[in-house]
C-alpha positions in Angstrom: -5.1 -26.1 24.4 -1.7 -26.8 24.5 0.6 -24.4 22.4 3.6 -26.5 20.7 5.4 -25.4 17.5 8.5 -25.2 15.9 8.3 -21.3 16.7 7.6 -22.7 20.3 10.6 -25.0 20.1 12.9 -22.3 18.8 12.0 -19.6 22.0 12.5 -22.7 24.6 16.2 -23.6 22.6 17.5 -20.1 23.1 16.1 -19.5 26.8 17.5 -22.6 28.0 21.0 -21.8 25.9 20.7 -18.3 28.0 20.6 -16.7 25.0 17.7 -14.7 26.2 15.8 -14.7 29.2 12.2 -14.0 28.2 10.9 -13.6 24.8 9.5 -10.1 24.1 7.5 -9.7 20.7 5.5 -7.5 18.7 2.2 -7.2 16.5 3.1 -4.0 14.4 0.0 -3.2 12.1 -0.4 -1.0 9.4 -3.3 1.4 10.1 -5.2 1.2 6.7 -8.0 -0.7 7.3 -9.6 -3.3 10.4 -8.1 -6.8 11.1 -9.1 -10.2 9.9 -9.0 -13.6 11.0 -6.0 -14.0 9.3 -3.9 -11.5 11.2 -5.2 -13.4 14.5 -3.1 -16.2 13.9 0.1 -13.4 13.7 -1.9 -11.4 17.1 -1.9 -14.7 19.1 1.2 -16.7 18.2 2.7 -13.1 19.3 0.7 -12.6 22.6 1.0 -16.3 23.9 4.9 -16.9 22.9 5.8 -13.9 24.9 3.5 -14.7 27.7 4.1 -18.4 27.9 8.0 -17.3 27.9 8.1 -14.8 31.0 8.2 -11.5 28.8 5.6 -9.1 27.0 3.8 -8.1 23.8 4.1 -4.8 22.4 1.1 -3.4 19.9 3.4 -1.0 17.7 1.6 1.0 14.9 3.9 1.3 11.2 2.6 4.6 10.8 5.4 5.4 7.9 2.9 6.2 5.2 1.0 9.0 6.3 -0.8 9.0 2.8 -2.7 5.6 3.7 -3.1 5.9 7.5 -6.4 6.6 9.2 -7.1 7.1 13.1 -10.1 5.5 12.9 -8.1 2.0 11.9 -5.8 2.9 15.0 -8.6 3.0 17.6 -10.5 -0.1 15.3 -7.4 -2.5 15.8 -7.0 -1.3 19.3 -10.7 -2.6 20.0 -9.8 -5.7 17.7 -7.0 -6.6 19.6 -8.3 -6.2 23.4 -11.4 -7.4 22.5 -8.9 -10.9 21.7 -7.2 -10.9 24.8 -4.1 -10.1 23.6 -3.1 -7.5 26.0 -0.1 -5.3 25.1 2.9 -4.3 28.0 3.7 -1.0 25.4 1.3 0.9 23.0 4.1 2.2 19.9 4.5 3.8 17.2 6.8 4.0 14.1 7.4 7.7 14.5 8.3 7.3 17.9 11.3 6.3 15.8 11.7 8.9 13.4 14.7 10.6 14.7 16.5 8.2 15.4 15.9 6.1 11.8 17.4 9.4 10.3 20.4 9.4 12.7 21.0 5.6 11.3 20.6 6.7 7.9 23.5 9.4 8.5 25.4 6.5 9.6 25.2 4.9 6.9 25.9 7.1 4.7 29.3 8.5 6.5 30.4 4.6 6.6 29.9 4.3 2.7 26.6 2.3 3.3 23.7 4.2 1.8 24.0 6.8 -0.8 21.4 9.6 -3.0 19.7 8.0 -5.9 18.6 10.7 -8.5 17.0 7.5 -10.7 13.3 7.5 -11.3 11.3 4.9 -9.6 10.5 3.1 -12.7 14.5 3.3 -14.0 15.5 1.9 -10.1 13.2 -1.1 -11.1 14.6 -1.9 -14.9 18.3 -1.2 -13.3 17.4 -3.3 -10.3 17.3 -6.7 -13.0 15.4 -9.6 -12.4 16.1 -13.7 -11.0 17.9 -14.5 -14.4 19.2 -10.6 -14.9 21.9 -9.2 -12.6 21.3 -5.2 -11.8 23.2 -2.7 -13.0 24.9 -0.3 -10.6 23.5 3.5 -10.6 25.3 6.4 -11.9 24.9 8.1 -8.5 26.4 5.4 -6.5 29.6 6.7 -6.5 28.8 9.9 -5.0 30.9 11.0 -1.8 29.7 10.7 1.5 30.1 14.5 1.8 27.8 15.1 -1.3 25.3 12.2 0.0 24.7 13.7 4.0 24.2 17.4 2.1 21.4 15.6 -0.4 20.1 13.7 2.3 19.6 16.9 4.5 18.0 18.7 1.8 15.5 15.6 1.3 14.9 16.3 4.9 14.4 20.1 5.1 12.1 19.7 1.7 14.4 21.3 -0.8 13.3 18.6 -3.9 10.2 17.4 -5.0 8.4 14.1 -4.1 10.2 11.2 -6.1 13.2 13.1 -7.0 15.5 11.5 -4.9 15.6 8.6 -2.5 17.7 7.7 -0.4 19.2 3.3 -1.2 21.3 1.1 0.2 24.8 0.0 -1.1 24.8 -3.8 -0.5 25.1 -6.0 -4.1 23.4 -5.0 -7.6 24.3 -9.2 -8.8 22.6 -10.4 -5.4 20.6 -13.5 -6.4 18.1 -11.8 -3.4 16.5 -8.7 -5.7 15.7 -7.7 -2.3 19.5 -6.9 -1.9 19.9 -5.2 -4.9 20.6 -1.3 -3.0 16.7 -1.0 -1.4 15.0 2.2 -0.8 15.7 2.9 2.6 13.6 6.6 2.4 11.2 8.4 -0.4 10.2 12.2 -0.7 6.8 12.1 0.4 4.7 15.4 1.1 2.0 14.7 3.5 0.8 15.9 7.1 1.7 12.4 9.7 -1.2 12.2 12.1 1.3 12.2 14.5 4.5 14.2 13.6 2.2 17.2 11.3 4.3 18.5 8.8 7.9 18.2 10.7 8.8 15.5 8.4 8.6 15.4 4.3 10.7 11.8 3.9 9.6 9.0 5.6 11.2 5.5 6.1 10.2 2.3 4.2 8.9 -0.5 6.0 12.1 -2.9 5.6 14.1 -0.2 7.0 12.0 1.2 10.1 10.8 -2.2 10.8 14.4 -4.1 12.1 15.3 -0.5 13.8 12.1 -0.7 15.8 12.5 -4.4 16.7 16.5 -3.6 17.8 15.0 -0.3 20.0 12.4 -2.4 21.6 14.7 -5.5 22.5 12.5 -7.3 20.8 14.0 -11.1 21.0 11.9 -12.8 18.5 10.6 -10.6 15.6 7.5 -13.3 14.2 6.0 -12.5 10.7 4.4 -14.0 8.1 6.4 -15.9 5.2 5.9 -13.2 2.4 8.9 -11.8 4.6 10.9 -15.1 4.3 13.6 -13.1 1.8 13.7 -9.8 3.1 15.2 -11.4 6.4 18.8 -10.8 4.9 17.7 -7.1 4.6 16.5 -7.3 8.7 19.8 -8.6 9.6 21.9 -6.3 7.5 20.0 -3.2 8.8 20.6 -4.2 12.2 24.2 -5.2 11.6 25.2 -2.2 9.5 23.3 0.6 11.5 25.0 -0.7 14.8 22.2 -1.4 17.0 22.7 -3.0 20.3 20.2 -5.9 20.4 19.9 -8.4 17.3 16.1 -9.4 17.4 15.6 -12.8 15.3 12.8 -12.9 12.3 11.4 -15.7 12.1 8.7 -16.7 9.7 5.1 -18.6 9.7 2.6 -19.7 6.7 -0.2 -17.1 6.6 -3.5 -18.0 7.3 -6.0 -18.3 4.2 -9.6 -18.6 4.5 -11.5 -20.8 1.7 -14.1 -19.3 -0.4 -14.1 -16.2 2.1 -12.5 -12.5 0.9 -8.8 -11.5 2.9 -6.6 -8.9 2.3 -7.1 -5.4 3.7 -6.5 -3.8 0.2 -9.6 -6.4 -1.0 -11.9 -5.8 1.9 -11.3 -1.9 1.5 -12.7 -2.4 -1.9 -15.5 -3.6 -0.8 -16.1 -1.1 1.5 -15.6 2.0 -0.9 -17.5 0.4 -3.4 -20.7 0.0 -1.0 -20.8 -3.7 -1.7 -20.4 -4.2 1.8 -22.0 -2.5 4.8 -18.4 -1.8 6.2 -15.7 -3.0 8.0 -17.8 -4.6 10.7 -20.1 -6.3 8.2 -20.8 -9.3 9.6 -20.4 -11.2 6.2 -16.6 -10.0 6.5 -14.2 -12.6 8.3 -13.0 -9.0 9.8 -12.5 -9.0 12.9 -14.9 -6.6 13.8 -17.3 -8.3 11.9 -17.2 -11.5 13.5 -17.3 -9.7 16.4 -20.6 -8.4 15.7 -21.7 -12.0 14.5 -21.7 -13.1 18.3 -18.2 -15.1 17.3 -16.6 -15.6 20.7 -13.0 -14.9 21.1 -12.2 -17.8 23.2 -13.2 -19.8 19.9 -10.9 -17.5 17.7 -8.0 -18.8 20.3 -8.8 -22.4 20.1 -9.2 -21.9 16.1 -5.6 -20.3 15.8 -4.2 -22.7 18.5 -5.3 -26.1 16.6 -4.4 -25.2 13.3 -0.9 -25.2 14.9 1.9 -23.1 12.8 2.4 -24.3 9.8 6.0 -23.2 7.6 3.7 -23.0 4.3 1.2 -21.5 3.1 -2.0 -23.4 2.9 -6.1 -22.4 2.9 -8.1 -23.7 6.1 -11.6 -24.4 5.6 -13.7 -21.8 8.2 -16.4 -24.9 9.9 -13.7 -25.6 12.0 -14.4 -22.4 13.3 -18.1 -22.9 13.9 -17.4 -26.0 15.4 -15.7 -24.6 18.3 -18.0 -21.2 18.1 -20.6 -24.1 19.2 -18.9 -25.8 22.0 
């Protein structure tokens, strides 16, 4: 089938500009629980755009919560994803990152960018406001950037406890975006990384690490879902303000939805713990893994993803279109 979308259009525009050369994207999963058809949409659109375009896919891992991470999902979404097609030029990791995310972070804090926040998570939401309530500014913003590098090393090198401090950035309390309202760029989080051990105890959030990653990988054309639609000012600023040398582009598509059929990984995990469900791979499950062991071919996961198009909204698709091209 013939791939043409406005995400399509967009790639073309800014190879023939010269703007890039190739397009080089990413599928970077959260390793806390198996794939579903829904994040096929997000594996493919990523996997054909980059190798319709001349460049590559990279499978990178956001290992940044240790607390909700599992090997087992690693190896599970490696299968998931090979087992699509979808082969990746670079196999990643978060914490391949983790150094230099906290060289960025001193950055910003010696240009006046990021500072210490002493505020409880629940006072950093009721100062943060709401759409019709500006934020107020917090009493620690004000602090040096001498006092802020010696708090921010002693995050690092575990001198306070978990959720004492965290470490925000200074952008605009009265943004209509609350997502520009100083974010928390890193938290105080004791627990071994199945990766890095114990050398770490404060660990980047996702709208922080993510952008960094995408900038270290020359990633052209960062594709997401539209949840993501208003943290793109954050991507952009993170890239702008920590100085990195390549400027990927988020761009986002309406997430897949199944009718009458159970998605979300934090649903399906329910299901799992609670022994309604045989696990992961139950073929009941639009998992990957289950469909997988349901016989689902998939060539017909492809053709599924690839007429549907991409929409720019959300909407629910009705799975017998599936079945319909499981029989051809």
């Amino acid at each position: 089938m013939e791939i043409n979308h406005f995400i399509n259009t967009i790639i073309e525009e800014d190879i023939r500009s010269g703007k890039h050369k190739r397009a080089i994207t990413r599928f970077p999963p959260e390793p806390n629980g198996l794939l579903h058809l829904g994040h096929a949409r997000a594996i493919i659109t990523n996997y054909s755009m980059a190798k319709k375009h001349g460049g590559y896919f990279n499978l990178r891992f956001d290992d940044t919560n240790p607390v909700k991470e599992d090997i087992e999902f690693i190896e599970g979404i490696k299968r998931d994803v090979s087992w699509l097609g979808c082969e990746w030029e670079n196999l990643l990791f978060a914490s391949d990152y983790f150094d230099e995310m906290y060289n960025r972070a001193v950055l910003l804090i010696k240009k006046g960018d990021a500072y210490v926040c002493d505020l409880t998570a629940e006072e950093i939401r009721e100062y943060r406001g709401d759409f019709t309530t500006p934020g107020k500014e917090s009493p620690y913003r004000n602090r040096s950037a001498e006092e802020n590098l010696q708090l921010f090393e002693g995050m690092k090198n575990g001198l306070y406890e978990d959720g004492s401090r965290v470490l925000r950035a200074k952008i605009d309390m009265s943004s209509p975006n609350l997502n520009m309202r100083d974010p928390v760029l890193y938290r105080i989080q004791r627990a071994t990384h199945h990766r890095t051990g114990d050398k770490w105890c404060i660990y980047p959030m996702y709208d922080f690490a993510h952008p960094i990653e995408d900038a270290i990988e020359g990633i052209t054309h960062s594709l997401c879902s539209l949840e993501f639609e208003d943290h793109r000012p954050l991507y952009d600023w993170v890239v702008e303000h920590c100085e990195m040398e390549h400027t990927p582009r988020q761009i986002e598509f309406g997430k897949l939805y199944i009718a009458g059929a159970v998605t979300g990984k934090r649903y399906i995990k329910q299901l799992v713990e609670e022994g309604l469900v045989m696990g992961w791979d139950d073929p009941r499950l639009i998992t990957l893994a289950g469909l997988r062991r349901r016989g689902v071919p998939p060539q017909a996961i492809h053709d599924f993803i690839i007429a549907l198009g991409l929409p720019k909204s959300q909407g629910e698709t009705s799975i017998d279109m599936l079945y319909q091209l499981v029989r051809e």
